[in-house]
Structures are given as structure tokens and as C-alpha cells.
TORDOSE-456617 format. One record per residue (C-alpha): residue in three letters; z, y, x; residue number from 0. Coordinates in Angstrom, 1 decimal, padded with zeros to 4 digits. Example, Ala and Ser with C-alpha at 12.3 -4.5 7.8 and 13.67 -1.06 7.14 Angstrom:
  resn      up   north    east  resi
   ALA   007.8  -004.5   012.3     0
   SER   007.1  -001.1   013.7     1
END
This chain:
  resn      up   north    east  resi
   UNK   092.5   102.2   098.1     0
   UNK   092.0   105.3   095.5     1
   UNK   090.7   102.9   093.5     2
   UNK   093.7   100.3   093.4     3
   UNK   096.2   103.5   093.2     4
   UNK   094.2   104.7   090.4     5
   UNK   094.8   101.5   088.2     6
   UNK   098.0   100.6   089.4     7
   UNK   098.7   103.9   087.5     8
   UNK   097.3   103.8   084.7     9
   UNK   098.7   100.0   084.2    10
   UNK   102.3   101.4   085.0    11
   UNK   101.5   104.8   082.4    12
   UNK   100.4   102.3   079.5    13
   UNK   102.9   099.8   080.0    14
   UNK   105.8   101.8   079.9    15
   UNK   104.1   104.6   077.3    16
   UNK   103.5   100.6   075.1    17
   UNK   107.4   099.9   075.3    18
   UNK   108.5   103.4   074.7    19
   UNK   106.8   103.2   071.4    20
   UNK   107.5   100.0   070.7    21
   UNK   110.8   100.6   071.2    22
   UNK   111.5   103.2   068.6    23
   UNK   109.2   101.3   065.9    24
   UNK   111.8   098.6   066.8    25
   UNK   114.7   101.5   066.4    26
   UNK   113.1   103.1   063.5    27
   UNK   112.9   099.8   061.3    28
   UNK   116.7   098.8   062.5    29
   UNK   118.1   101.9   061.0    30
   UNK   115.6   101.9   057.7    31
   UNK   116.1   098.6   057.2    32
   UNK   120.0   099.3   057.9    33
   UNK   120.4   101.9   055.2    34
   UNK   118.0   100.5   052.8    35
   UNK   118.2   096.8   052.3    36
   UNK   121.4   096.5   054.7    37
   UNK   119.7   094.3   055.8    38
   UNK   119.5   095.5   060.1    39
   UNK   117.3   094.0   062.7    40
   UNK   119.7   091.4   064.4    41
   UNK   120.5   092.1   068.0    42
   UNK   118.6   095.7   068.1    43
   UNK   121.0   097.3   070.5    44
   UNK   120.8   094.5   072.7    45
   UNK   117.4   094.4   073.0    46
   UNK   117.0   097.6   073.3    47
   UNK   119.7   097.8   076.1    48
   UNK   118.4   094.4   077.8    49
   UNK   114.7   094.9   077.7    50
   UNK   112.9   097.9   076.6    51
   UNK   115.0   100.6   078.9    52
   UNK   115.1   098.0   082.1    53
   UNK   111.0   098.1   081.3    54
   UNK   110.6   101.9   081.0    55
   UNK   113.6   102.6   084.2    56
   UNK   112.0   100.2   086.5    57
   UNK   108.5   101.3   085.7    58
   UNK   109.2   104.4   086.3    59
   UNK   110.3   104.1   090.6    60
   UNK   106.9   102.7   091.2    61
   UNK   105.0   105.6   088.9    62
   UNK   107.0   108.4   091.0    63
   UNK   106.1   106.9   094.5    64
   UNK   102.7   106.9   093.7    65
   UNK   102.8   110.4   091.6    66
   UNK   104.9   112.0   095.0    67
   UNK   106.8   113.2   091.9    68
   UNK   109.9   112.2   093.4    69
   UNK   112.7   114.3   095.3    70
   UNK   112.2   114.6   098.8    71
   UNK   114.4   116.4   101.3    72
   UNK   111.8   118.4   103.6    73
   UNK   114.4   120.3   106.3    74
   UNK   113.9   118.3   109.1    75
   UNK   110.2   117.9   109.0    76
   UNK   109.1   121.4   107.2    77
   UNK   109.3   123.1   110.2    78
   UNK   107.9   120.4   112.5    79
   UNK   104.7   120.0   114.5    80
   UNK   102.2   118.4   111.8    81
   UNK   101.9   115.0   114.4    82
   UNK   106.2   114.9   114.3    83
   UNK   106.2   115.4   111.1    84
   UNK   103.9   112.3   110.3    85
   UNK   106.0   110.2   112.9    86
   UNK   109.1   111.5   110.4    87
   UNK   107.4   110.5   107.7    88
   UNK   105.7   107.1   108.7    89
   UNK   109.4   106.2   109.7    90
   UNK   110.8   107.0   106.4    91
   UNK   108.0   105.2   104.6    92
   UNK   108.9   102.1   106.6    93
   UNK   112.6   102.1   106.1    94
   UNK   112.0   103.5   102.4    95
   UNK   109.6   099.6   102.3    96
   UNK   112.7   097.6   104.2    97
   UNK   115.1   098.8   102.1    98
   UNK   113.1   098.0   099.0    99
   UNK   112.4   094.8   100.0   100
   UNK   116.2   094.7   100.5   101
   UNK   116.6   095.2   096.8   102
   UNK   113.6   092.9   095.9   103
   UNK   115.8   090.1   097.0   104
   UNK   119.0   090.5   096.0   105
   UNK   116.9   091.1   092.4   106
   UNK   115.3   088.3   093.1   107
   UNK   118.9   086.2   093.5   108
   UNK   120.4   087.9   091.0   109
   UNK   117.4   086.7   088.2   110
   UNK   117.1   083.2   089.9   111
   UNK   121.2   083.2   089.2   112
   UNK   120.6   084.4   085.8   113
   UNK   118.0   082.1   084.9   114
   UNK   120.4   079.3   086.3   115
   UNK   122.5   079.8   083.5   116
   UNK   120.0   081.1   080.8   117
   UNK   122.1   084.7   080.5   118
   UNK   122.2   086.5   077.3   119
   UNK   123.4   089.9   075.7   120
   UNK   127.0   090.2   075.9   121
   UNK   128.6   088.5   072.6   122
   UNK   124.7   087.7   071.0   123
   UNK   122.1   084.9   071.6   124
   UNK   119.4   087.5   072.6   125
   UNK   118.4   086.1   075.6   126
   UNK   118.1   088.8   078.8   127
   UNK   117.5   086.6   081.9   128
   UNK   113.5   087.3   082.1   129
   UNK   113.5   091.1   082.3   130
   UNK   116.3   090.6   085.6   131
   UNK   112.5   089.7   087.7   132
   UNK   111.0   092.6   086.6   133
   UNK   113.5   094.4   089.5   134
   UNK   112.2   091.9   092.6   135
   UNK   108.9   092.7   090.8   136
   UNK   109.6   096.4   091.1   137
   UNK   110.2   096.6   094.6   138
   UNK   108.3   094.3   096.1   139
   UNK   105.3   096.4   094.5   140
   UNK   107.5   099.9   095.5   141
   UNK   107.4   098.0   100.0   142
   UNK   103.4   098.2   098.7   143
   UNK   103.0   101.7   098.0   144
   UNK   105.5   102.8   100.9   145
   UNK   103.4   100.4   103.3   146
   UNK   099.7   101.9   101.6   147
   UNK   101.6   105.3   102.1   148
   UNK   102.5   104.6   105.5   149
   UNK   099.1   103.6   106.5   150
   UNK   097.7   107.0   104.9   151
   UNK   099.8   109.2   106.7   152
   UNK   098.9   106.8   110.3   153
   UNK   095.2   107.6   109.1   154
   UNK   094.3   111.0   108.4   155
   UNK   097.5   112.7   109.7   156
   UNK   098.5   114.5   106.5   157
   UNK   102.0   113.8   105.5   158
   UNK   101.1   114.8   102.2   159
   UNK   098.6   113.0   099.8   160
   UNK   099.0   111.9   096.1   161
   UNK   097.9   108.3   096.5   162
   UNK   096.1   108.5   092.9   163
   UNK   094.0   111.5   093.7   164
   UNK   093.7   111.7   097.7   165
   UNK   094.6   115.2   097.2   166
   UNK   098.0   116.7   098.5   167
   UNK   100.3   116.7   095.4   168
   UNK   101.5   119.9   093.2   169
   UNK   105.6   119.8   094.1   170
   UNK   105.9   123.6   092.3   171
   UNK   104.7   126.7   090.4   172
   UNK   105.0   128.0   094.3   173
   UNK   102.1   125.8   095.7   174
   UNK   100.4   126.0   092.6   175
   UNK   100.2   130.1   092.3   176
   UNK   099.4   130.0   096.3   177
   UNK   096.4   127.5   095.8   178
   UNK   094.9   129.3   092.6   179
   UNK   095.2   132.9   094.5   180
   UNK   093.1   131.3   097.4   181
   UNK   090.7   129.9   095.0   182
   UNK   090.7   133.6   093.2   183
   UNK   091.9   131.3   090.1   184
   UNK   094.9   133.0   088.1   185
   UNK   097.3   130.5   086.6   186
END
């Protein structure tokens, strides 16, 4: 499963890290082209709009699951028994799965829709219905990695691993400083 995690990462790090910079190539030879030959790159904003910030956005959810570097509320569980607390937690990981399988498929009915009648960029012919299945895409793989999450916690009993290391994730400078005085490491 480390394994999996491990390049599901690194294919979600180079993709969107591959449209970040292809996006301000695209950016950078619009406005150079625009103030040198006046001659800009036709439909730059839309693309821009339609395609590359959907890619890096939606890229992104997945990327935080799997990194645990997103914002979690810990009140109720904190204070917990470690076996409620990964009750509390395999709960949430299966609602946080429904509910992206919710979105999954009204993305998915939305693209279909969109595809039905070949959508494009407000008032340009840059067409935009083929990034609208990246967000069914997005979500079914986000149900993954709350299931594989889920299954983790079931497992071992830890509520909190990093899915890409096996190793219970840095949230602050707190944990951090606490962790290197217990190794006698000074950050």
C-alpha cells in the first residue's frame, strides 16, 4: 500500500508541478508576444481559467488527503480513548468517501452534460468540456484514499499515519520541536 501511496504522489506532484509551469510558459509568451508583435496568444485567459487552474485545484484535494496536510478539527477526538478516537475517525473517513463519491457523480453528470453539447469558454471556441472529468476523476480517486485510510486506522489502530511514509504526519513546529527533543535532535 506504501508503495501505491508512494506513486500516486509523485504522479499527482509532477503533474500538477508539469501544468504549473506550463502554464506560465503559456502566460509568459501571451504577454511577450502581446507587447512585442501584438500579436497575443488567442484564447490565453481561457485556457488558463478552463484548464490549467481546474488541473492544478483538483490535483491538489487528492495530494492533501494523502499528505494529512489538510485541516482537521481534533476537539472531539483529542481527548478520546485512542480505540474511540479510531472509531471517530474510521467514521469520518467513510462519510468523508460517501460524500466524495457524492461529488464524483454529480461531476460526472455535469461533464457527460457538457460533453452533450461540446461546451466551450464563455464568448471563444476554446473548447472546456474535457477538463469537467477530471472532477468525477478527482473524487472517485479522493473515496480511494479515504477507504485505504479507513482501512489503516481499522488495522494498526493509529488515527494518525501519513499514507506516503507510514509514519504519523508533522501537523506543526509543536510536534516537530517535541519529537527532535526526544530524539536529543535540535531543530
Amino acid at each position: 500500500m506504501l508503495k501505491f501511496t508512494e506513486v500516486l504522489g509523485k504522479c499527482l506532484t509532477i503533474t500538477t508541478a508539469a501544468a504549473i509551469i506550463v502554464m506560465m510558459v503559456h502566460i509568459v509568451t501571451h504577454a511577450l508576444m502581446r507587447s512585442l508583435f501584438d500579436a497575443p496568444i488567442y484564447g490565453t485567459n481561457e485556457i488558463v481559467e478552463y484548464w490549467y487552474l481546474p488541473i492544478v485545484a483538483l490535483l491538489g484535494i487528492p495530494a492533501a488527503q494523502l499528505q494529512k496536510k489538510h485541516i482537521t478539527v481534533t476537539l472531539a477526538i483529542e481527548r478520546a480513548r485512542p480505540a474511540t478516537a479510531s472509531v471517530f475517525r474510521v467514521f469520518a473517513c467513510i462519510l468523508g468517501a460517501l460524500v466524495s463519491i457524492a461529488f464524483a457523480w454529480f461531476g460526472l453528470m455535469k461533464a457527460l452534460e457538457n460533453m452533450a453539447i461540446g461546451s466551450t469558454a464563455d464568448v471563444s471556441d476554446v473548447i472546456t468540456w474535457p477538463v469537467y472529468f477530471l472532477v468525477p476523476i478527482v473524487f472517485v480517486l479522493l473515496a480511494a484514499l479515504y477507504v485505504l485510510d479507513a482501512l489503516v486506522i481499522a488495522r494498526t489502530g493509529q488515527t494518525e499515519t501519513d499514507l506516503a511514509t507510514g509514519e504519523p504526519p508533522e501537523h506543526d513546529i509543536e510536534y516537530r520541536a517535541d519529537r527532535s527533543s526526544a530524539n536529543g535532535h535540535n531543530l
